[in-house]
C-alpha positions as CSV (number, residue, x, y, z in Angstrom):
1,X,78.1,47.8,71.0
2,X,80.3,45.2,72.5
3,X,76.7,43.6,74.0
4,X,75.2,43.3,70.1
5,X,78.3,41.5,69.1
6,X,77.9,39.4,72.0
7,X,74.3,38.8,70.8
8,X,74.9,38.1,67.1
9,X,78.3,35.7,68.0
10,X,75.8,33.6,70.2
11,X,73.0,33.7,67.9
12,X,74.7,32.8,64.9
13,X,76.9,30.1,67.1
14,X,73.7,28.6,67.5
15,X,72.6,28.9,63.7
16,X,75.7,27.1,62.5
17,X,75.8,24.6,64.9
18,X,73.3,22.7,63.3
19,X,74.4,23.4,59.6
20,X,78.2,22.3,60.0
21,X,78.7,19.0,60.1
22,X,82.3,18.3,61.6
23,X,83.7,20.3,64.3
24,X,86.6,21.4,62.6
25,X,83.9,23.6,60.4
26,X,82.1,24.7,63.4
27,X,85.3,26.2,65.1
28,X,86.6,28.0,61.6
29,X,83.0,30.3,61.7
30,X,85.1,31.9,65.3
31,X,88.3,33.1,63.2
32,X,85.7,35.9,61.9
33,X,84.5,36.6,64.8
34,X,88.5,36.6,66.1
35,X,89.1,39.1,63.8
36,X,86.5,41.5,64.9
37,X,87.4,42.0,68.5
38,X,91.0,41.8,67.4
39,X,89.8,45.1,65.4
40,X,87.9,46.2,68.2
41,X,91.1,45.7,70.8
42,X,93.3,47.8,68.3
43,X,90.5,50.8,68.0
44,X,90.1,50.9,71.4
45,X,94.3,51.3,72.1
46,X,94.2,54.2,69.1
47,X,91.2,55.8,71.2
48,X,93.2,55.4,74.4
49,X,96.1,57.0,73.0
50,X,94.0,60.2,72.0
51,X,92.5,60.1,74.9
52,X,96.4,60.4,77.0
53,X,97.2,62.9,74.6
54,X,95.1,65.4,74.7
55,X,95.4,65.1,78.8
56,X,98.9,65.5,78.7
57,X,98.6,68.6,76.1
58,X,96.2,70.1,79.3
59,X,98.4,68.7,82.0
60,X,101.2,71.1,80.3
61,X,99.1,73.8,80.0
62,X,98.0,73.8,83.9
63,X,101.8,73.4,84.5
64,X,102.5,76.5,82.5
65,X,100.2,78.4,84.4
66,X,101.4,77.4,87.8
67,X,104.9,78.4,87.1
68,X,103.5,81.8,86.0
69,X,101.6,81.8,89.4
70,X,104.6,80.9,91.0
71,X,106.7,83.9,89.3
72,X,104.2,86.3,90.0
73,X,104.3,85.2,93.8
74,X,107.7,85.5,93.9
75,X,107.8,89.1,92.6
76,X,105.0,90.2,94.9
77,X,107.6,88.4,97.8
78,X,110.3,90.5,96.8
79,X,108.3,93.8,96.5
């Protein structure tokens, strides 16, 4: 995904390059573009957020476990 943005951004860099006529023109077409990755930055922290969450939800879970290991142990010790 983040290659075909790359592609269209350079391609159409290229397009308007010839159709603007002051620089000040060319460099508004990259506030667009700006806004995309800033979109794309912002998904990708939500994504890494679920991503953290749902290993710390299984991170508890294998701690549970252990400590009911652990108890077990320790009954079988004192037996």
């Amino acid at each position: 995904m983040l290659f075909g943005i790359t592609i269209i951004w350079i391609v159409s860099s290229i397009i308007f390059l010839f159709t603007y006529h002051t620089h000040g023109e060319f460099g508004d077409m990259f506030g667009s573009i700006n806004t995309l990755f800033s979109g794309l930055a912002f998904g990708g922290i939500i994504y890494t957020i679920y991503q953290q969450r749902a290993e710390f939800k299984l991170q508890r879970e294998e701690l549970k476990l252990q400590r009911e290991e652990v108890a077990k142990t320790n009954q079988e010790m004192q037996a």
